[in-house]
N, C-alpha and C positions, 0 to 999 in steps of 0.2 A: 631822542629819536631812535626808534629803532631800525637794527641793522638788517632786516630785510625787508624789501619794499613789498608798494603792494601787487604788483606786478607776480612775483616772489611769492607773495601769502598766497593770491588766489591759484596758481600755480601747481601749488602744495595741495589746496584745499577743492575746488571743484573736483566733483566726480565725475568716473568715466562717461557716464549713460546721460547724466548734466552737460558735459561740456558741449555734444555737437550736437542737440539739440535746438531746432527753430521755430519758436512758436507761428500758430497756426495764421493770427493776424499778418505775422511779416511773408511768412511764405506763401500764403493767401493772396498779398497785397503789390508785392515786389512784380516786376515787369519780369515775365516768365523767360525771356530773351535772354535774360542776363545772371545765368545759373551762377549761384553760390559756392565760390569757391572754398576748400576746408577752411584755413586762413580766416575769412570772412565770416562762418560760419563760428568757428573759435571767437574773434569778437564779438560779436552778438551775445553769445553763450555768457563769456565772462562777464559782461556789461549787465545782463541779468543778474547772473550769478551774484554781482557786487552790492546792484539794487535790490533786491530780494533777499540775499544768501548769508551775507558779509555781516555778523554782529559786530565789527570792527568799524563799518559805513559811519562817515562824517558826513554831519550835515551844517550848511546844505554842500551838495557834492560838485568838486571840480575832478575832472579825471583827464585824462592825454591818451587819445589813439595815436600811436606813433608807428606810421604805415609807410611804408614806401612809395615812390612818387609810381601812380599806372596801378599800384593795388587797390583800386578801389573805393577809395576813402569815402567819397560822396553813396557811393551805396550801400556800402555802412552805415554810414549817417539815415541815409532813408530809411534803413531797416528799425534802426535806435527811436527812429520818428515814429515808427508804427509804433514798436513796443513801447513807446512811450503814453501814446494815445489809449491804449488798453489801460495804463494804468491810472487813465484822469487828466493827462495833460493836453493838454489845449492851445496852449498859449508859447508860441517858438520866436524867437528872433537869430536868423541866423546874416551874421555878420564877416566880413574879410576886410583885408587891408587895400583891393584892385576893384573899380567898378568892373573890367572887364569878365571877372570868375561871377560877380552878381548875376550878367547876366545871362553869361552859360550857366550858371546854377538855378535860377528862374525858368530857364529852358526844361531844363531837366526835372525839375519836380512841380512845374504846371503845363509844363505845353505837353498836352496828350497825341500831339503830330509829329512831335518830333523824336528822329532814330533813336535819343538817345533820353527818353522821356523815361523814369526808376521807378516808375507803377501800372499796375495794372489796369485793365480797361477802365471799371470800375473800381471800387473800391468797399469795402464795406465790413462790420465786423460784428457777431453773432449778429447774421441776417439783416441788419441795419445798414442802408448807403451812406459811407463818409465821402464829403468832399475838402479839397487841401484848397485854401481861398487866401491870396495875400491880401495882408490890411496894413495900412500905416500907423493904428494904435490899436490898443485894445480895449479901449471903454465901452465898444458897444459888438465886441467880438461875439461871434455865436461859438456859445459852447459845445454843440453837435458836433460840430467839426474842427480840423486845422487851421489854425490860423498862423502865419508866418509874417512876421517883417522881415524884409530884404535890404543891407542897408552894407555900406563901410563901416570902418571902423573909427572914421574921423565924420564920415556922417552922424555915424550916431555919436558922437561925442559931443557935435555942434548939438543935434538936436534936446540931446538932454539939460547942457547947457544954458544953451542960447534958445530957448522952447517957440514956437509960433504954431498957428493955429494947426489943430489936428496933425501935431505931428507927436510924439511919445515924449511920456514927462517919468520924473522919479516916482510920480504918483500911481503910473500905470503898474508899476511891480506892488505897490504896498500889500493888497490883499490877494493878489493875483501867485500864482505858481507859476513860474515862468523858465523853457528851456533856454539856453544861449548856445549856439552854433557857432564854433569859431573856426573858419574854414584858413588853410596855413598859418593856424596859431602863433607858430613861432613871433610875428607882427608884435603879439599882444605882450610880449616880455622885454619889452624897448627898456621900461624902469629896471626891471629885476638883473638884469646883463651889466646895468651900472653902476652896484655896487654901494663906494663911498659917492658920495654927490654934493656938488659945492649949496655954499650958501642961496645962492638964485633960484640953482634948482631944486632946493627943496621948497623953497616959497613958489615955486610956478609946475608943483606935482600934481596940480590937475591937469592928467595925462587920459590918454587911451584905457590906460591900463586899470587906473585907478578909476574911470569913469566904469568899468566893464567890473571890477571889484563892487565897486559900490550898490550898482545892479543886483550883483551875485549875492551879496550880503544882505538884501532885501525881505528875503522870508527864506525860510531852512530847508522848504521843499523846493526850493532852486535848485537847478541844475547847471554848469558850466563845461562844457566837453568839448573839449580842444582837437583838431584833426590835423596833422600837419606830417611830412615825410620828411624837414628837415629841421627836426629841435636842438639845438645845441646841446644834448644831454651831457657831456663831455664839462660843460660853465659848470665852473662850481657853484654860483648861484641858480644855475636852472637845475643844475644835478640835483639841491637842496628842494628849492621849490615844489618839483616836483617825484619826492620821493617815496610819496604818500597816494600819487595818484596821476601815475604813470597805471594804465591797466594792460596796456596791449602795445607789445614791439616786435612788428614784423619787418626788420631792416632791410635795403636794397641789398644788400649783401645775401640775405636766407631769399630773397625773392629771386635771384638771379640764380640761385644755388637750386631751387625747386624750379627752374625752367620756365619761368612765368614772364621772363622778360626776354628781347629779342639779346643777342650777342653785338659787344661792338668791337666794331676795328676802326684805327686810323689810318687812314691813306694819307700821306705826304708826298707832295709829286713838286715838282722844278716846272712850275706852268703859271703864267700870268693868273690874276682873278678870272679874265673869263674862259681860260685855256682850262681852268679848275670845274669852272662851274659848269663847262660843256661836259668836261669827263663823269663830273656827278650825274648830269642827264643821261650821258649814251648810257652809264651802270646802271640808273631809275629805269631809263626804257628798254637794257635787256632784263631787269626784275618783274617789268610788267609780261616782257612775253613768255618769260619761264613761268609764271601764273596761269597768262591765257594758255599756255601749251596742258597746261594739270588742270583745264578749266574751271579753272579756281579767279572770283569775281573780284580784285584786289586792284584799285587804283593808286601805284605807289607817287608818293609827294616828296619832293625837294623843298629844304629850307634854304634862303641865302642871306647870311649874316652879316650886315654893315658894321662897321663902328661909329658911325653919328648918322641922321635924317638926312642933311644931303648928300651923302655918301651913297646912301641909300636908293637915294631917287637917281644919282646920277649913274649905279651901277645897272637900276633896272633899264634905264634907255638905252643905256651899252650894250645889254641883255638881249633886249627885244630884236634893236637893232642889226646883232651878230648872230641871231639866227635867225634872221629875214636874210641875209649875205652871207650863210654857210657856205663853205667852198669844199671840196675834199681834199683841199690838203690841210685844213686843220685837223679834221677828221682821223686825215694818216698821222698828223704829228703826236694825237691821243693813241692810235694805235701802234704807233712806234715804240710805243714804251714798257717795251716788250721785258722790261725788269721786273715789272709786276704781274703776278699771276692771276689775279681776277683780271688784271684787262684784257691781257691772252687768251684767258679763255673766254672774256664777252668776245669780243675779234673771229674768236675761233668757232664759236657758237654761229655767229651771225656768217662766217663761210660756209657753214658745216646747211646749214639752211638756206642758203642760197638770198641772203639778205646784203644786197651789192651798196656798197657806200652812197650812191645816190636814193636809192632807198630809203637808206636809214636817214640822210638827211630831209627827208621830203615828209618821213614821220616826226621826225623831232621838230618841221618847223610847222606841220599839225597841231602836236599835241602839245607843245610850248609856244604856242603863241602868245598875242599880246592878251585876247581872250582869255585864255587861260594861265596868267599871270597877276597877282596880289600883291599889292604892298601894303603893309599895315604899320605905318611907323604912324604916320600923324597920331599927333597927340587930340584930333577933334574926329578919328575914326567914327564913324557910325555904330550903331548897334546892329546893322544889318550885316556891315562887313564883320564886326566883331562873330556872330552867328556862321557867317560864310566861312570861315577859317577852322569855326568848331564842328562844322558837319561834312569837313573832308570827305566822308567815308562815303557819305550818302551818294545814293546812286543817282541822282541829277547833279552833282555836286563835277563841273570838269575840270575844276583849277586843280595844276599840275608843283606851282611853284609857288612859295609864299616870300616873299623878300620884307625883311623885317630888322631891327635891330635888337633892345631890348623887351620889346611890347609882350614878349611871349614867354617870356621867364618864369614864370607863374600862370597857373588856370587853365596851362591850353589841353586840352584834352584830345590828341590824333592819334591815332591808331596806326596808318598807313603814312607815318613819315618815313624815311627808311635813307635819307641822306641829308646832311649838314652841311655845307659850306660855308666855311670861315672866310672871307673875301679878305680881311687885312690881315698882315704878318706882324704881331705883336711884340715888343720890347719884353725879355723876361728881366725881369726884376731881381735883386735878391733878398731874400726873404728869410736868413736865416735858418734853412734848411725846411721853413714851413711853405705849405703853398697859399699863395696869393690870392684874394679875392674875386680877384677879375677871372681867376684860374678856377677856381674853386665852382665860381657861377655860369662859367662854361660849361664843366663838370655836372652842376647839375640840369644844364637844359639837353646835354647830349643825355642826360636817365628820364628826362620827357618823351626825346625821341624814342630812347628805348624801349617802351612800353611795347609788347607783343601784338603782333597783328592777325587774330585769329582767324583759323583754316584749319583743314585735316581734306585729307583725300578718301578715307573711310572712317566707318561707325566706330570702329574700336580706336581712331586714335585721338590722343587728348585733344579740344580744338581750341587752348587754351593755353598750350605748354610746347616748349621749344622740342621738336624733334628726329634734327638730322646732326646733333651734334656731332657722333663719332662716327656719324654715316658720309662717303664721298657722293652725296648727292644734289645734281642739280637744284633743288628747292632750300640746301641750304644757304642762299643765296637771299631768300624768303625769310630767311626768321635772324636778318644782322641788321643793323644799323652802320652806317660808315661816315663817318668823321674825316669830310678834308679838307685839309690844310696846307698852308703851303710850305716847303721844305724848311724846320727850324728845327735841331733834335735837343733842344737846348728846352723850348717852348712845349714840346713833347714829352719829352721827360717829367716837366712838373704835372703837363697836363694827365699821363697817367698815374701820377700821387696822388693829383686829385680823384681821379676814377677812381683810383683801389680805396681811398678813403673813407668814399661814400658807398663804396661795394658793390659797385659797378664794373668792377674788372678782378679779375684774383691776384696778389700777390706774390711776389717771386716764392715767396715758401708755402700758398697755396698752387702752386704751380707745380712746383718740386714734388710735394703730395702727392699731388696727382696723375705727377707724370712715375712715381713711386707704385702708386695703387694700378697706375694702367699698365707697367712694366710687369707686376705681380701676377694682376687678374692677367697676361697673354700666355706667361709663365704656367698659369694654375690650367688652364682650356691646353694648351700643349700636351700638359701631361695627363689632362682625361678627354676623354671622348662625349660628345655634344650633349649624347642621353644620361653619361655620369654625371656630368656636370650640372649643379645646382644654381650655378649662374643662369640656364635656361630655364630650371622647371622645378618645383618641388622633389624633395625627395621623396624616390618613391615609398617610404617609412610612413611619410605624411598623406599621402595621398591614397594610401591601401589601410589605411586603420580604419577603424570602425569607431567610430566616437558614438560615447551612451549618454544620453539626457530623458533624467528621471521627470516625468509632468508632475504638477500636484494636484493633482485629480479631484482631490476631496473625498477616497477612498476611505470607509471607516468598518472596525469591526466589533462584535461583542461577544466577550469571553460570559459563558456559565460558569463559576467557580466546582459545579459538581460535575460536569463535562473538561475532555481532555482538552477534543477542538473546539477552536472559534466559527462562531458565525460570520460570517462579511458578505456587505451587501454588496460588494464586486470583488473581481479578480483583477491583477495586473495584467495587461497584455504586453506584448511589446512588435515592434514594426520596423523594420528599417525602410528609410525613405531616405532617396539622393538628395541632399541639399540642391541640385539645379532645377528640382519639381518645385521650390518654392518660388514666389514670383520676385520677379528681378527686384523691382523698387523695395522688398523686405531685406534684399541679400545687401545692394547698395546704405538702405539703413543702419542693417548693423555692422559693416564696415564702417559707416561714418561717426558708430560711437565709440570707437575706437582708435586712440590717438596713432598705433601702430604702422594702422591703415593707409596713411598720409602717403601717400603719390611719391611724394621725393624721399619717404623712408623704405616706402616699398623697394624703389630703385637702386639703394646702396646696398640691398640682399639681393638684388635680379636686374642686373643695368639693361639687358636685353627687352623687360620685359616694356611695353608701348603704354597701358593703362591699364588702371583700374577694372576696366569692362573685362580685358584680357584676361585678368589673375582669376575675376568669376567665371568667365566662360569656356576658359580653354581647359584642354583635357590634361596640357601641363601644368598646370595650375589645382583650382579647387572645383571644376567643372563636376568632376566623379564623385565628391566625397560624400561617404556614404554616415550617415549618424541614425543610431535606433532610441527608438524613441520609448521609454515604458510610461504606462499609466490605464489609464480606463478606455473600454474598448472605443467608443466612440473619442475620446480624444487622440486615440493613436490609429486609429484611421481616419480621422476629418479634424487633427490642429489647426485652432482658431488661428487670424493672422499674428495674434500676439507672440500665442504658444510657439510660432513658429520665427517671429522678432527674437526671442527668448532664447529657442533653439541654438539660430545662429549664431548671434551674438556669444553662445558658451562655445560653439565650434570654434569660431574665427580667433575668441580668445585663447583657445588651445592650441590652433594651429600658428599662432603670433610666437608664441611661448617654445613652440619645437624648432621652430625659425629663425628665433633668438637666440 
């Protein structure tokens, strides 16, 4: 085996101008709403790159997107779907271990209604309309278009199995090329996690895993691509496994680090379950008014987390009931608790605005009513409810609170959750210095909640990326998730091993760092003045040069051997023009073929600086810079958009290189 993966190889081996390119079908096809982040675009690239590129490529190919939980993964996946279709494939089965992600995933890449639908109006590819059409087999699949099955992973195991009419046989792969979707793959490694296996169970390894292998082994232009943000890659049997075809790891850890996810904290408070659960709402319903005050359209949502179904059911009655009979002196007893600083200042906030405790009570028994209150534990939920809890965001959408136990561990896709409530106080365990399971999968539904809830207040700032972190500003109230629980520091303590685990929170010695590099960087602005300083703005070295880029014109001359001079049928000219006369979308391009470029690398050379837009169009930045162009007289006064892609691209790589 060799010792570097392929993760590694391709790494090494894609080119600059290869990597962040997105062919025409995906960017064509993709639902315009939901701009492509670099990240995103990076897999794509590679995923080409591997099908295409890779003289190394096994067939048929199994590969691992290993993405972080809120990055995206499913629209990756659609993008992979298009590029796939370009190149012949037809025929998709995309499968999970939960019917409930089927069918938010059915949502999402057939219902053309819904907010949160991953294609565009139409769809279509050189001039021709594709339609994406679920089928339950493929024997009489039309080849024009997509065809998907929708299915478990234990569905499809029965159906292959145990076969009945019109449902998919081993025979539907024989001559067919066929994609496999395996949406939180991890599921599918139940065998490979268990190593040595007794007697029984190798006679009874008709599994999931091997029914999904045997598929995959079918014909060699299969495809098998695995999507998951939490793979065991640490097993030394999945380490193995997938050594070869691991292609992309963008860990919670690099996603929380490039501000793509909201910040959490824990609240621990000395408060009954619903003395808890009241304080999570008054902080939901001052995060909704610091929104509406930046008239910014964001309905924040409450989770409240049972330990068993009727737990469940009997904390929502209690729920409902205790804020139908708010009184204000529970009210005072949350505001008394004057230890904590966010509650101080919601308290302080809601005097300072003249919002009097009967007020506030009279809103919260509005906006958390019984109406506006879900529970989704039943295990015979509907598909309707299942849908309602996936379209939080929508704007007829008024549920406020979800009460839930485990149902939501997986597949939920909210944007606007922004508070957790643990309603039971847990036994911690010991565990040998490891964290626990139960810990662990707590840890990861708080990095569900944390998925960022897009906004910005202007054009220029990211509306995608965290940005009040070192700011003392009201809206950073906007981009946290809060975790609470009730006073255990025993239960706390593991529960942040687990966060820092999964790289959701930074660790004591990325703490130290950082509190190292922010000591430094206050240190270094002390000692120069705002315009020295290249923490605000390029240096002006950078910014006053003149950068030369020669065209290749196709300029030719012919010498007389019995004359001195040459003939040519042109001259070089040369031109300067301001790189800001070229049109924006070319400057953004050749920024984006440029791994440099990247938003959170930009940020560890310019913490100040807000985005991407900024670095192009400000004057401290690259707004000025001036580059001459030589070549032929009409190419150096009217460069094609190429010549001027071309241009950039040798600027920006110049100016990365002096920056460096």
């Amino acid at each position: 085996m060799s010792k570097q993966t392929l993760e590694q190889y391709i790494s090494g081996n894609i080119s600059k101008a290869f990597a962040f390119e997105v062919k025409p079908i995906i960017k064509n096809n993709l639902n315009p709403k939901f701009e492509l982040r670099p990240y995103q675009i990076e897999a794509l690239a590679r995923f080409d790159f591997h099908l295409n590129n890779n003289p190394t490529r096994k067939k048929p190919t199994q590969l691992l997107f290993h993405m972080a939980t809120g990055s995206g993964k499913t629209l990756v996946m659609a993008g992979v779907l298009l590029g796939l279709y370009a190149q012949g494939y037809r025929n998709f089965i995309f499968f999970v271990n939960s019917a409930n992600i089927i069918e938010k995933t059915r949502d999402n890449f057939l219902n053309a209604r819904s907010s949160k639908y991953l294609f565009n109006e139409t769809l279509s590819n050189v001039g021709k309309h594709i339609s994406i059409k679920e089928v339950a087999n493929f024997e009489a699949a039309d080849q024009e278009n997509i065809n998907i099955v929708f299915t478990t992973i234990q569905g499809l195991h029965t159906q292959l199995n145990a076969p009945k009419e019109n449902s998919l046989t081993y025979e539907d792969f024989e001559e067919k090329k066929i994609v496999l979707l395996s949406d939180e793959a991890h599921h599918i490694n139940a065998e490979t996690k268990k190593g040595k296996r007794t007697k029984d169970e190798m006679e009874a390894l008709v599994s999931w895993e091997s029914t999904v292998d045997k598929i995959f082994s079918a014909n060699t232009e299969n495809l098998l691509l695995e999507f998951t943000a939490t793979s065991d890659l640490q097993h030394p049997e999945i380490a193995k496994k997938y050594h070869d075809k691991l292609l992309f790891d963008y860990p919670l850890k690099q996603f929380r680090k490039d501000k793509y996810s909201k910040e959490v904290h824990v609240l621990q408070a000395e408060l009954n379950p619903f003395e808890r659960a009241l304080q999570a709402i008054i902080l939901n319903q001052y995060r909704k008014k610091v929104f509406e005050k930046n008239r910014i359209h964001v309905k924040p949502v409450v989770l409240l987390k049972s330990k068993t179904i009727s737990d469940s059911k009997s904390f929502y009655d209690e729920f409902i009931n205790g804020i139908q009979t708010l009184t204000p002196a529970r009210i005072k007893k949350i505001s008394g608790n004057s230890t904590n600083k966010v509650i101080s200042k919601i308290f302080n906030y809601f005097d300072v605005h003249d919002i009097s405790i009967d007020n506030l009570i009279s809103e919260l028994q509005e906006d958390f009513s019984e109406s506006k209150c879900i529970s989704v534990d039943s295990k015979n939920d509907s598909i309707e409810k299942q849908l309602i809890i996936n379209s939080l965001e929508d704007g007829d959408n008024e549920y406020r609170a979800v009460f839930a136990v485990d149902k939501l561990n997986e597949g939920w896709d909210v944007l606007n959750l922004f508070d957790i409530v643990r309603l039971y106080n847990p036994t911690v365990a010991v565990h040998k210095g490891k964290v626990g399971k139960t810990t662990m999968s707590e840890a990861q539904l708080i990095g569900r909640g944390a998925r960022y809830c897009p906004f910005r207040l202007t054009e220029e700032q990211p509306r995608y990326q965290r940005k009040y972190d070192d700011i003392d500003n009201e809206l950073r109230i906007c981009e946290a998730l809060y975790y609470h629980a009730a006073h255990n520091p025993k239960y706390i303590a593991e529960l942040n091993k687990a966060l820092q685990a999964i790289g959701l929170k930074a660790t004591p010695e990325e703490e130290k760092k950082k509190s190292t590099a922010k000591k430094s960087s206050s240190q270094i602005i002390k000692k120069q003045t705002k315009g020295q300083s290249n923490q605000f703005k390029l240096d002006k070295s950078i910014r006053d040069k003149i950068y030369k880029k020669k065209l290749l014109s196709g300029n030719s001359s012919v010498q007389n051997i019995f004359r001195s001079r040459a003939s040519t049928n042109n001259q070089t000219a040369r031109k300067i023009h301001y790189l800001n006369s070229f049109e924006r979308r070319i400057l953004r391009k050749a920024v984006n073929k440029l791994p440099f470029y990247r938003f959170s690398n930009l940020q560890r050379h310019f913490p100040h600086l807000k985005s991407i837009s900024e670095f192009l169009t400000s004057d401290d930045f690259t707004n000025n810079i001036k580059v001459e162009i030589a070549g032929s007289q009409e190419d150096v006064k009217h460069p094609t958009n190429q010549m001027k892609l071309e241009i950039a691209v040798d600027v920006f790589d110049e100016i990365s290189k002096a920056i460096a």
